[in-house]
ROSEKOL-261112 format. One line per field, with one value per residue (C-alpha): residue number from 0; x, y, z. Coordinates in steps of 0.02 Angstrom, whole numbers. Each point is the difference from the previous one (the first is absolute). Example, Ala and Ser with C-alpha at 12.3 -4.5 7.8 and 13.67 -1.06 7.14 Angstrom:
// ROSEKOL-261112
num <- c(0 / 1)
px <- c(615 / 69)
py <- c(-225 / 172)
pz <- c(390 / -33)
//
This chain:
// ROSEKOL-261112
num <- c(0 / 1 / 2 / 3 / 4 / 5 / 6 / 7 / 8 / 9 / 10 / 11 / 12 / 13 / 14 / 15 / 16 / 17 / 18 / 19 / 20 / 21 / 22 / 23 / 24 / 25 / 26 / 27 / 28 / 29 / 30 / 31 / 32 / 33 / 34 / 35 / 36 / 37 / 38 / 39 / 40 / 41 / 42 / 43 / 44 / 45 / 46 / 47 / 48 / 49 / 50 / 51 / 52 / 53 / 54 / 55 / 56 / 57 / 58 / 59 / 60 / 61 / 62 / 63 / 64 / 65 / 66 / 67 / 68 / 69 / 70 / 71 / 72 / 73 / 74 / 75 / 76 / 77 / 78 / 79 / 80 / 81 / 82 / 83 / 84 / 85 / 86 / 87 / 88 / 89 / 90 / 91 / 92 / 93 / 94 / 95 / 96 / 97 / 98 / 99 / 100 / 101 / 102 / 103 / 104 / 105 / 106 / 107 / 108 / 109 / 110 / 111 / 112 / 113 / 114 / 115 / 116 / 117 / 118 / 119 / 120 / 121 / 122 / 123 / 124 / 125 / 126 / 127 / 128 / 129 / 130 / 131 / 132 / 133 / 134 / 135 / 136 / 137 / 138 / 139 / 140 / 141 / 142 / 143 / 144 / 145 / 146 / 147 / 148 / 149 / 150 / 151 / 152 / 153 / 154 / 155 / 156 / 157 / 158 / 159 / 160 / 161 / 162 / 163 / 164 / 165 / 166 / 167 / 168 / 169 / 170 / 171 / 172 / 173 / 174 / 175 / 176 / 177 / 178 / 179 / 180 / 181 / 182 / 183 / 184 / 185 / 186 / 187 / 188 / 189 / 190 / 191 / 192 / 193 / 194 / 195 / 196 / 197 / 198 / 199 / 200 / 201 / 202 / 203 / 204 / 205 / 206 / 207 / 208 / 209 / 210 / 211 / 212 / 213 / 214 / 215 / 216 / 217 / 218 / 219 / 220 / 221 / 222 / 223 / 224 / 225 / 226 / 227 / 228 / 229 / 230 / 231 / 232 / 233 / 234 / 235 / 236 / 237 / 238 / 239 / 240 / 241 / 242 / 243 / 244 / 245 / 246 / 247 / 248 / 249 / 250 / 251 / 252 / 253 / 254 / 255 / 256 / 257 / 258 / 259 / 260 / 261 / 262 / 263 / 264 / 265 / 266 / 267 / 268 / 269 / 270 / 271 / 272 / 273 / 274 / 275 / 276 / 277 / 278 / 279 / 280 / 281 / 282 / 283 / 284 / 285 / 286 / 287 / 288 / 289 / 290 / 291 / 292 / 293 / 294 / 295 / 296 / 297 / 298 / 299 / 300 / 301 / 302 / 303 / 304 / 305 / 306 / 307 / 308 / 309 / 310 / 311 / 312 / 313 / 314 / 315 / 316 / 317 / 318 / 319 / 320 / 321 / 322 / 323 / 324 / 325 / 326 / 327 / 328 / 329 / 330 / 331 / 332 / 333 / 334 / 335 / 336 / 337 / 338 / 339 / 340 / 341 / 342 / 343 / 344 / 345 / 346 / 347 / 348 / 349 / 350 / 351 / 352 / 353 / 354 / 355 / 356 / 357 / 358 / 359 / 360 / 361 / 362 / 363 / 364 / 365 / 366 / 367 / 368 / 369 / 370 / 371 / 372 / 373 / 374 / 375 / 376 / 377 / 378 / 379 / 380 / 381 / 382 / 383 / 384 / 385 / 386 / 387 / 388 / 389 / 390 / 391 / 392 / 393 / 394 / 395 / 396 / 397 / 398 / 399 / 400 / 401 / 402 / 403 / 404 / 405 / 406 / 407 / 408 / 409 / 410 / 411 / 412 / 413 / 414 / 415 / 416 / 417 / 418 / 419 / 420 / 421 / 422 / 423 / 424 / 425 / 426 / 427 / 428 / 429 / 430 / 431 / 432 / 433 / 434 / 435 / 436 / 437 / 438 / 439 / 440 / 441 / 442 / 443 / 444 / 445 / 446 / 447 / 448 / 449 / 450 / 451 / 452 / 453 / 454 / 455 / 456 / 457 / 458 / 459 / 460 / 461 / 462 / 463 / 464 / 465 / 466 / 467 / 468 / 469 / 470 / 471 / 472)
px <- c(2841 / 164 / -67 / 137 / -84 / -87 / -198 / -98 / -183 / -147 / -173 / -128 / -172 / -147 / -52 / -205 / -51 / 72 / 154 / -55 / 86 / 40 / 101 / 99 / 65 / 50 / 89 / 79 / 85 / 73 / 43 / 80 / 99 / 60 / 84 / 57 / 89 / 52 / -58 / -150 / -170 / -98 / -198 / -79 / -150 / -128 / -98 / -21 / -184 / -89 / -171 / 41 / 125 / -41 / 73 / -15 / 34 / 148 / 27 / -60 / 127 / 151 / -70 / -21 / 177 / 87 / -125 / 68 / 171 / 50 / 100 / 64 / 167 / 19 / -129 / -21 / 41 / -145 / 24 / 178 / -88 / -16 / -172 / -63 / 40 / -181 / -27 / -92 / 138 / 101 / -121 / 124 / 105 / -147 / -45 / 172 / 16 / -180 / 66 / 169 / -128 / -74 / 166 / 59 / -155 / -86 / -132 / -124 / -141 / -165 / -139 / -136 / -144 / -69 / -182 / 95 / 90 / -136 / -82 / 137 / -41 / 170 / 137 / 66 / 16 / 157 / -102 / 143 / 145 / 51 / -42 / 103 / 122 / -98 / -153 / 55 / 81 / -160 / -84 / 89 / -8 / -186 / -12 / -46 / 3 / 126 / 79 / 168 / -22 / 144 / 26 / -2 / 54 / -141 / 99 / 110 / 3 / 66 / 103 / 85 / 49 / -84 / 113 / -114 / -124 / 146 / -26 / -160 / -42 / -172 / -58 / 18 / -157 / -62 / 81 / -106 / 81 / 9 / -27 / 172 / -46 / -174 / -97 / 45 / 188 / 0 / 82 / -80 / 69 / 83 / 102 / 49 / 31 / 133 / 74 / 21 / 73 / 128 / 56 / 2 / 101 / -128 / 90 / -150 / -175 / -84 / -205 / -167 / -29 / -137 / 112 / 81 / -131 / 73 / 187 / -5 / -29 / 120 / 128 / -62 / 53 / 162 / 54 / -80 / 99 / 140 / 27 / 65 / -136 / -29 / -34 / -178 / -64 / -179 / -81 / -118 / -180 / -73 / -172 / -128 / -11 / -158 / 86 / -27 / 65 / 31 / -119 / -90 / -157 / 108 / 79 / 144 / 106 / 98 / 146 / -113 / -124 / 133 / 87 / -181 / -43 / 154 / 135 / 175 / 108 / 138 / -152 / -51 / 153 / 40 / -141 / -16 / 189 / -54 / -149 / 100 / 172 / 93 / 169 / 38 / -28 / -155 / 15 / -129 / 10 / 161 / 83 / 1 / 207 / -56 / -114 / 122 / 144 / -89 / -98 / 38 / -117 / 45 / -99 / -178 / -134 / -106 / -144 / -165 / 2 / -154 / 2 / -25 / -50 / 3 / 188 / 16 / -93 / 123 / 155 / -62 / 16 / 152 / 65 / -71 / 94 / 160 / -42 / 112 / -106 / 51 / -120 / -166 / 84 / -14 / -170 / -47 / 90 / -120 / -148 / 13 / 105 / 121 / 164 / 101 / 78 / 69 / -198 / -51 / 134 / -40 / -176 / 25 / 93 / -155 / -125 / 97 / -34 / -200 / 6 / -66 / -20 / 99 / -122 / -106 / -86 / 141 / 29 / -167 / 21 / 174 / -77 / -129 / 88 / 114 / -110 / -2 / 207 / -40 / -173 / -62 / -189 / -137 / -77 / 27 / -56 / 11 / -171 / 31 / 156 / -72 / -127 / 134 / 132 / -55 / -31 / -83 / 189 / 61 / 26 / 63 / 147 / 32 / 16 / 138 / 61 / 9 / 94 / 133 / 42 / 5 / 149 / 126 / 94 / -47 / 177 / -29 / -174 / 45 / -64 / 93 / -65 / -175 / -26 / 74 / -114 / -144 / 60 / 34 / -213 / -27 / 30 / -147 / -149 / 52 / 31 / 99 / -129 / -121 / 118 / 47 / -157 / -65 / 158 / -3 / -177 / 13 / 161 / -36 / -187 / -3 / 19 / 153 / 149 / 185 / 93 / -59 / 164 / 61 / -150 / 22 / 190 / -54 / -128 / 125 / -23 / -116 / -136 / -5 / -33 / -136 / -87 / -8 / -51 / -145 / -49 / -40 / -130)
py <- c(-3254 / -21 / 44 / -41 / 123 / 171 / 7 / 71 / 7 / 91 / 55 / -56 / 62 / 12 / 171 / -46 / 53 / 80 / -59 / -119 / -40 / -156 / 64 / 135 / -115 / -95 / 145 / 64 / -192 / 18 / 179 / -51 / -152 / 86 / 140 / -145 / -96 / 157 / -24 / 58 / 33 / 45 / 32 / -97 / 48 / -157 / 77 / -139 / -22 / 143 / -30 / 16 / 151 / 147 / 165 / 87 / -176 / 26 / 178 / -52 / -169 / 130 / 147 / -125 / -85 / 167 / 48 / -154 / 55 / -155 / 75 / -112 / -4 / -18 / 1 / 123 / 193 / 102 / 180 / -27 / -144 / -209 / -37 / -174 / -130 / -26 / -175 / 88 / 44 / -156 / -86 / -45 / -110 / -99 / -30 / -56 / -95 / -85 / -37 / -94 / -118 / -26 / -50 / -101 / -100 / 49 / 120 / -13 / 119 / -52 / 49 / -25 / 118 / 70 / -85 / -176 / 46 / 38 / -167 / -73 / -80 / -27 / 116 / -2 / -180 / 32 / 6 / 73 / -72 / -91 / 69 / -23 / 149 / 5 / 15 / 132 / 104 / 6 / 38 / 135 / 47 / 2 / 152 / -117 / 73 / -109 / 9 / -99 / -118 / -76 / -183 / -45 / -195 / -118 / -125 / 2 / 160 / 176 / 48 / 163 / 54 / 133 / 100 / 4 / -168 / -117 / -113 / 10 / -141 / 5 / -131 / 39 / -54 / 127 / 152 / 58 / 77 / 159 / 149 / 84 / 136 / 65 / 31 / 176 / -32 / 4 / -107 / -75 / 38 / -163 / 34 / 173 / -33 / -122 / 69 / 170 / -62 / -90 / 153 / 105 / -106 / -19 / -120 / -28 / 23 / 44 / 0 / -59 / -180 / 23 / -37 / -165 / -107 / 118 / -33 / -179 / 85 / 109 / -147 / -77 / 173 / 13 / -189 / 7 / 189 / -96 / 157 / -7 / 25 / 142 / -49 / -15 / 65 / 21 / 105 / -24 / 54 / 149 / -51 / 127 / 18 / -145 / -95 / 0 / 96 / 179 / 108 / 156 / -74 / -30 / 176 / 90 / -121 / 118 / 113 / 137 / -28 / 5 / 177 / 71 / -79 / 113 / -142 / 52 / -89 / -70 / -77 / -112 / -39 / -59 / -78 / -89 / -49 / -113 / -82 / -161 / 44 / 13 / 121 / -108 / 64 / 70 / 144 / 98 / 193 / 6 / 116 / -45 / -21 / -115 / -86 / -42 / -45 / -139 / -59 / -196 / -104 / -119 / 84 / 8 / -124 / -96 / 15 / 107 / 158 / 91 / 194 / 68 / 218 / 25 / -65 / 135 / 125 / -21 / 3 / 148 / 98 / -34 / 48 / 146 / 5 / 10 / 142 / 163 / 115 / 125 / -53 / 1 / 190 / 60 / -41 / 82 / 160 / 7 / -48 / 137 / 139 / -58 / 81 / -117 / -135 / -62 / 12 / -107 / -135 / -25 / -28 / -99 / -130 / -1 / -32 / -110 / -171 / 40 / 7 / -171 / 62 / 111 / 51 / 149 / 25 / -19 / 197 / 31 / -139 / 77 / 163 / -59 / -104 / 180 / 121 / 36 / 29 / 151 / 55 / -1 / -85 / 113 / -160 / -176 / -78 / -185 / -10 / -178 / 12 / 148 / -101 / -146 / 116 / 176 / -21 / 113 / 4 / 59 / 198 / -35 / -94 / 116 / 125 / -100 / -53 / 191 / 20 / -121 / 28 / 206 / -50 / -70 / 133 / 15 / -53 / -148 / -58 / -161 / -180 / -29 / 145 / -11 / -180 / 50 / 134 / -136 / -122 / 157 / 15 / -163 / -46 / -89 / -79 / 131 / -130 / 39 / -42 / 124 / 149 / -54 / -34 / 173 / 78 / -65 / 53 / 158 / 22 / -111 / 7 / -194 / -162 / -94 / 52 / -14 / 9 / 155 / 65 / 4 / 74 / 151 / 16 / 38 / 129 / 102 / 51 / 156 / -93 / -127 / 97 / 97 / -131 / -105 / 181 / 14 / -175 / 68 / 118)
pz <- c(1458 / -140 / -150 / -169 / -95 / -8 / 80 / -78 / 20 / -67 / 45 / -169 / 43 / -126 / -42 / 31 / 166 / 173 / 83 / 132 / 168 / -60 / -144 / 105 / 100 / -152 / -76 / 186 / 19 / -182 / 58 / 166 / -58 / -150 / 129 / 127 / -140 / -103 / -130 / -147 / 48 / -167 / -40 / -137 / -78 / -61 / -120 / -129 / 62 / -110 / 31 / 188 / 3 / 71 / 2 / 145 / 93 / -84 / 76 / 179 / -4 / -29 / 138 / 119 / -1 / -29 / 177 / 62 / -32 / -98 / -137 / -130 / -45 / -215 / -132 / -171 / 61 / 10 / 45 / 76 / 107 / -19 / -84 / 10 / -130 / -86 / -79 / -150 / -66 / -8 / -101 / -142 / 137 / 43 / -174 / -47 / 150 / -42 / -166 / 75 / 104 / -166 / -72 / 126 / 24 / 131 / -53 / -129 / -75 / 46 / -109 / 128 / -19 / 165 / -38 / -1 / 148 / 94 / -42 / 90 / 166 / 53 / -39 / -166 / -84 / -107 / -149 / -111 / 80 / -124 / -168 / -143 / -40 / -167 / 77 / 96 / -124 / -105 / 129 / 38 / -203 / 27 / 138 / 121 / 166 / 127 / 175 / 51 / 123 / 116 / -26 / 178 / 32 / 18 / 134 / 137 / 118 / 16 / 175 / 44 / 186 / 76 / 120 / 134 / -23 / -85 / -126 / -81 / -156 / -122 / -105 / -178 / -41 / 104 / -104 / -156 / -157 / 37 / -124 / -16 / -147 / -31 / -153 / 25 / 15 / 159 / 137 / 135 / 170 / -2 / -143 / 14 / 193 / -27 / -155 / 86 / 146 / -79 / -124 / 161 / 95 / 155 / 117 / 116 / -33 / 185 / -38 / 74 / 43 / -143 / -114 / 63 / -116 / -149 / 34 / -67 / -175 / 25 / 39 / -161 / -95 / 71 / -60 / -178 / -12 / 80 / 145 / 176 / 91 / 157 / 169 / 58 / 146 / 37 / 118 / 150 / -30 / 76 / 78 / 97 / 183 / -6 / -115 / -214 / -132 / 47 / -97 / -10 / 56 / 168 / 13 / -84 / -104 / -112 / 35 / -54 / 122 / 128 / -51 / 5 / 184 / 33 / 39 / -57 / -144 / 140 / 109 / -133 / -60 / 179 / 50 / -143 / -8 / 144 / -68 / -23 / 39 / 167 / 14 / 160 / 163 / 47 / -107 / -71 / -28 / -130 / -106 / -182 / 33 / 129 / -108 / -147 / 128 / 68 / -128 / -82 / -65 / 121 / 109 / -83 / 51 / -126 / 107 / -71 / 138 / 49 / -12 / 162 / -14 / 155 / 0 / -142 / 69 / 158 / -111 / -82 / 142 / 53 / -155 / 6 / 174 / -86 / -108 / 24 / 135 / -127 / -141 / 145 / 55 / -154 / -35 / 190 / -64 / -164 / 91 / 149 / -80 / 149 / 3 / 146 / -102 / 202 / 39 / -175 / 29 / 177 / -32 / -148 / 86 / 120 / -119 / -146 / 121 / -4 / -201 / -59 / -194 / -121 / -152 / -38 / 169 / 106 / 1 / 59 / 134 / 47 / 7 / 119 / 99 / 17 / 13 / 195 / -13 / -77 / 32 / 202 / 20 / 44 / 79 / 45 / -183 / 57 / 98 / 14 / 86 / 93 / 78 / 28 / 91 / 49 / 173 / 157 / 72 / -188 / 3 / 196 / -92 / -151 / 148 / 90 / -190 / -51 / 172 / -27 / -178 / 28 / 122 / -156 / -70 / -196 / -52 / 123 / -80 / -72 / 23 / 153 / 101 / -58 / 79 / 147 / 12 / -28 / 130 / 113 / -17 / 36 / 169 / 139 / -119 / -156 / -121 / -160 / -124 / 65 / -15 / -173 / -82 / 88 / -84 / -155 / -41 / 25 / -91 / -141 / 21 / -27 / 107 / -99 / -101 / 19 / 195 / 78 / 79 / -214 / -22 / 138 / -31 / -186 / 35 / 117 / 196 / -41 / -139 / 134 / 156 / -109 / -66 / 175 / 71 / -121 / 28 / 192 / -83)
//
């Protein structure tokens, strides 16, 4: 895609409750095609809504997209770091700006109490549209309370081009005259929306489809200010598995909910990266360099998208595939006062694939899952796969198994070796599966786990041959 000028984009969320799926995904396109294009990704706070703002929404909002590790790249300095721009504190610009509609003729105060308002059956019916400047002013002289309302055109109709859904025209008659300042001062989103993103230069604005019945207003703004306007592009909706809005009531739905199931920050960033956009190819588990080198907005689909966790639950483990065996190691070390590092790694790369989660009870999981590297079974503790594998024949084929192995020399007992010592057992009706189960429980003392000759090249020739010799007890 040529662009003639810089992009750049932001991420505007409301400080008033968690940061939902749907919004991540919002803020990781702005990320991604601000680091295709090279150009300005930058976090805005909208915080004009005071009765709705909430503090430590506020404080999750910036953990979560630091967690997701989409940094911003300007705003105030705060601590030697970019702070978001906050829309509080701009409210001077919006009153000015306000004011210019004012001048110019297309904004007026309206008077309105709420009581009448809420007598209306309708939408607003323009009631002080067209008072006389005098009448205004005194008014005003009065103390009587007012908003400014946008003079939106009564005829005709409003178009602007979407980038993914094309042209897209309303009805004037359709559009109401929106509040732009509020009693208090402060703007409506409308009006602080379109006034920031013009002062901050935002070339496209990349949101939910939500706000497509919104952008005709903003249209309107951009003319009566007499501004270039961004490009639009809105965003597929994110739907649940059985359809509908994705909610709590139907499962996690915030990026919080997500670090706590134990699903790491790249994960969700990847899966939902493809919720609606496709790098080309049938590629799924990518790099973030991967992400941002293919990524146009060519490429995203209009079309709502159903979130599928199993699909994430799938990505999140192979993600956690492509974590250093060092980081796994190290935690093996802590947990068993183990002092092989070779020993650590090696099992670690065993046991990383069976990981399906990454938060607070992963080390006891790990530990588990570990536990028989390091400490022999005084029994087989799977009575289920006991019953399903230990056989009459079984302590006949440890015997021959016990035989075989004791034959490698202990510099020779590696992978290779061991299952030739294992097909050297099985010969007539011996089948393989027999001898391995039998083996494995009494080594591991349970009935699954990762390939048994990595299992018995880890534990060494002589913990081998003495656990398979105890199993003949």
């Amino acid at each position: 895609m040529s662009q003639t000028k810089e992009v750049r984009v932001r991420f505007a969320p409301s400080p008033t409750g968690y940061l939902h799926i749907g919004g991540a995904r919002t803020a990781i396109y702005n990320y991604l095609f601000a680091k295709a294009m090279g150009g300005t990704f930058y976090l805005r706070i909208e915080d004009t809504d005071r009765k709705r703002y909430n503090e430590a929404a506020l404080k999750d909002l910036l953990r979560d997209l630091k967690w997701l590790g989409l940094n911003w790249d300007e705003g105030p300095e705060v601590g030697g770091n970019f702070g978001p721009y906050f829309q509080s504190d701009r409210l001077e610009i919006y009153g000015n700006a306000a004011q210019e509609l004012i001048d110019k003729g297309h904004a007026y105060h309206c008077f309105c109490t709420e009581e009448r308002l809420q007598t209306l059956e309708h939408g607003y019916d323009r009631h002080c549209r067209e008072l006389a400047s005098e009448e205004v002013q005194a008014k005003i002289a009065s103390g009587e309370k007012f908003v400014i309302r946008f003079k939106s055109p009564i005829e005709g109709t409003t178009k602007f081009s979407d980038y993914l859904r094309g042209e897209i025209e309303t009805p004037n008659k359709d559009l109401d005259d929106l509040v732009l300042l509020k009693r208090d001062k402060f703007p409506t989103y409308h009006l602080a929306s379109v006034v920031d993103d013009h002062y901050m230069r935002t070339s496209h604005v990349l949101r939910g489809d939500e706000w497509i019945s919104s952008t005709p207003k903003h249209i309107l703004l951009y003319a009566a200010f007499g501004w270039e306007t961004p490009v639009f592009c809105h965003l597929p909706v994110i739907l649940a598995q059985g359809g509908g809005k994705l909610s709590k009531r139907k499962g996690a739905a915030s990026v919080g909910d997500f670090r706590e199931l134990g699903y790491l920050p790249h994960a969700l960033v990847n899966f939902l990266s493809l919720l609606g956009w496709n790098p080309g190819g049938d590629r799924e588990v990518m790099s973030l360099d991967e992400m941002i080198n293919s990524f146009t907005l060519d490429r995203i689909h209009p079309k709502a998208v159903a979130f599928d966790e199993k699909k994430l639950e799938w990505m999140n483990g192979q993600q956690i595939r492509l974590l250093p065996d060092s980081y796994f190691a190290e935690e093996l070390e802590k947990l068993w006062g183990e002092n092989s590092q070779k020993k650590c790694l090696s099992i670690a790369s065993l046991l990383k694939p069976r990981l399906k989660f990454f938060n607070e009870n992963y080390i006891s999981e790990l530990k588990e899952m570990s536990k028989y590297f390091f400490i022999a079974p005084q029994k087989i503790e799977d009575e289920k796969a006991k019953a399903k594998y230990w056989k009459t024949e079984s302590p006949e084929l440890l015997g021959k198994v016990e035989h075989e192995l004791g034959k490698i020399p202990i510099e020779n007992f590696d992978i290779k070796n061991i299952e030739t010592a294992f097909m050297t057992v099985c010969t007539g009706d011996i089948k393989l599966g027999d001898v391995a189960q039998a083996t494995r429980l009494v080594v591991s003392g349970v009935g699954a786990g990762p390939g048994l000759w990595e299992i018995l090249e880890i534990l060494g020739k002589e913990e081998c041959l003495k656990r398979i010799g105890q199993g003949l007890c």
